[in-house]
N, C-alpha and C positions, 0 to 999 in steps of 0.2 A: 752494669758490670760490678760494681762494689758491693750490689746483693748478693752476687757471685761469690764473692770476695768475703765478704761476712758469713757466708753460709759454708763454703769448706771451711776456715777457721772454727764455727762452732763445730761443725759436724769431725772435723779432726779431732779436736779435743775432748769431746765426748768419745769416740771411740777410743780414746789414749786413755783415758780415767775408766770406760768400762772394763776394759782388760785389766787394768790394774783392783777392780772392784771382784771382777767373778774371781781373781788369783786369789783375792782374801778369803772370799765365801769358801775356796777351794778349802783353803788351809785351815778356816773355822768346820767344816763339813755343815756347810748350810748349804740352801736351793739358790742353784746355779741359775746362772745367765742363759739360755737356748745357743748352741754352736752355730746356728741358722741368724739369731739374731746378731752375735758376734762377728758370721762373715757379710750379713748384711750393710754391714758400716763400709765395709772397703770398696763393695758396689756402687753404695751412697756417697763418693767422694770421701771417707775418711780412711783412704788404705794408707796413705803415709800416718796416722796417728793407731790406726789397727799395729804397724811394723813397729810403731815407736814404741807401742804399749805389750806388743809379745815380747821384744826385745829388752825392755825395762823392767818389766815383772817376771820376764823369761816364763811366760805362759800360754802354753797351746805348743810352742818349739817345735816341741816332738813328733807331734799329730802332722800326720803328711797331710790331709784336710787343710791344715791351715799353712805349714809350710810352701805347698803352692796355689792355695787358695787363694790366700790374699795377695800375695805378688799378680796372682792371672785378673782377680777380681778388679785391683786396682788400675792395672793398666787399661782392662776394660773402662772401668770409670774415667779413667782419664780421656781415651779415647771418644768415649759419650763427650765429655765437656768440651774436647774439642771442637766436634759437629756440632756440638749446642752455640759454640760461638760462634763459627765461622758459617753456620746457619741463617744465625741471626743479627750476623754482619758487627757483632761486637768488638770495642777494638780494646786491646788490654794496656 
């Protein structure tokens, strides 16, 4: 369980720093992050750190892509971790 536990915490916070990373590239006009790799985080466990990072760098907002991407993406995710646990009888 605490590799659980260590691994959304990384995976959070990488998704929170790359939003605020592709927001800089934006504003430099450099080569951008993939919008597939950016909603892959919030599938991957890091949808609370994807909202924390649109919401802090205030980037992607706009884009309905991400406005309900990542809300659907994340609940999904959550969803998976629940049956990954209660699958495999983890207790938290």
């Amino acid at each position: 369980m605490i590799y659980l536990i260590v691994y959304l915490m990384i995976i959070n916070l990488t998704a929170f720093f790359i939003y605020g990373i592709d927001k800089r590239k934006s504003i430099k006009g450099k080569w951008r992050i993939k919008e597939t790799t950016l909603l892959a985080f919030s599938l991957l466990g890091g949808g609370i750190g994807s909202l924390l990072g649109m919401s802090t760098y205030r980037h992607k907002t706009q884009k309905t892509k991400f406005r309900l991407g990542v809300p659907i993406l994340t609940v999904i995710s959550i969803a998976l971790i629940y049956l990954l646990i209660t699958t495999l009888n983890l207790s938290l």
